[in-house]
C-alpha positions, 0 to 999 in steps of 0.5 A, a space after each residue: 289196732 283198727 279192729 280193737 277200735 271198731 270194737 271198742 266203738 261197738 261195745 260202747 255204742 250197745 253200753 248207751 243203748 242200754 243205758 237209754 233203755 234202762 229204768 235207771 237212764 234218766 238223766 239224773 245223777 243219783 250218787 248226788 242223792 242227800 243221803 236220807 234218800 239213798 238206800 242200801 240197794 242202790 236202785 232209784 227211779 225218777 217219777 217219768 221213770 217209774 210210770 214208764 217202766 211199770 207201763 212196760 212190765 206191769 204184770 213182773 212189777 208191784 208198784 206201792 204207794 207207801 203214804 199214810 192213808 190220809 194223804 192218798 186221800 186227800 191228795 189222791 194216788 198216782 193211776 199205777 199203783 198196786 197197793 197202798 201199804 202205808 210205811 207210818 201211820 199219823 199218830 193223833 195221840 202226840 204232837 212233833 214239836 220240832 217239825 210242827 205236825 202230828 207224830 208218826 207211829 210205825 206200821 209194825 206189819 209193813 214187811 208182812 203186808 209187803 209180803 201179802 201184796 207181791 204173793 197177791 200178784 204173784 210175784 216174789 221177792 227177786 221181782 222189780 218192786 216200786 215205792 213211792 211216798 211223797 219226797 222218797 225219804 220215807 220210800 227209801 227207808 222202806 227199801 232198806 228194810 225190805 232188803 234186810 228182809 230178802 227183797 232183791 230189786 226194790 227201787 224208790 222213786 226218788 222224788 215222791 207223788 209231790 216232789 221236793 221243796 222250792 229253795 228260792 223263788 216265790 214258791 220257795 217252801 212248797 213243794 213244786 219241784 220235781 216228783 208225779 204230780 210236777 212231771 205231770 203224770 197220770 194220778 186220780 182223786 177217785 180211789 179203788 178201794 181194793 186198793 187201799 189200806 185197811 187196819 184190822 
């Protein structure tokens, strides 16, 4: 009976060794996810997450910011990323009545362009991909479609480049809470055009 204890005490301890280590560990329950940010894979980084573990692995892992152009223009873009492969584009040709801005219009060749990005880097679709937009609705809209489309470990991070939105308070609204630029991560005004997006 002794040994079965110190067994089990040993197994347990390796399990939250690797829960510490893991890209998944960061104290955050993710099954409590609304569920316009859960995805299918199941795979979910916070913002400290995905910098640290694309610090650790970046040569096996394609880290993509999936925003509209405009806003990595505007608001810059975090020091990690890959790529920019916008999942929408801002569409100026029509107005969204109910949540008050410019429509959004699909980017048809996202799965294709995804597909350019990781053969860019020499990776393949069984390889970690990272995907961030600015909350993680639309990122992890994005890892359903990819996984749909043979990608096997593709994780959004959860909170986005400028996390959610303060429910009470005086910032009640704006988006203060969580996500890169509220944990205070490395990000940049000063774009790398090899990185951005172009459309032909």
């Amino acid at each position: 009976m002794k040994r079965s204890n110190k067994i089990l005490k040993s197994l347990l301890a390796v399990g939250v060794v690797f829960a510490l280590a893991s890209p998944l560990y960061a104290g955050e329950d993710f099954s409590k996810l609304p569920a316009r940010k859960q995805t299918s894979l199941g795979l979910y980084m916070t913002s400290t997450d995905a910098y640290n573990y694309t610090l650790k692995h970046m040569d096996k892992t394609l880290f993509v910011d999936i925003r509209t152009p405009s806003e990595v223009n505007y608001l810059g873009a975090v020091t990690v990323m890959d790529k920019l492969v916008p999942w929408v584009f801002m569409d100026s040709t029509g107005w969204n009545a109910k949540k008050h801005r410019y429509k959004r219009r699909v980017n048809k060749n996202f799965v294709t362009d995804m597909d350019a990005a990781l053969k860019a880097k020499g990776l393949t679709k069984n390889d970690t991909v990272i995907l961030m937009c600015r909350s993680g609705d639309r990122s992890a809209a994005a890892v359903n479609l990819l996984a749909k489309n043979g990608y096997t470990k593709v994780y959004t991070v959860v909170h986005g480049y400028e996390g959610d939105k303060a429910k009470t308070g005086a910032n009640k609204g704006k988006r203060v809470v969580n996500g890169w630029k509220n944990s205070k991560l490395p990000w940049t005004y000063s774009l790398d055009g090899d990185l951005m997006y172009f459309t032909k």
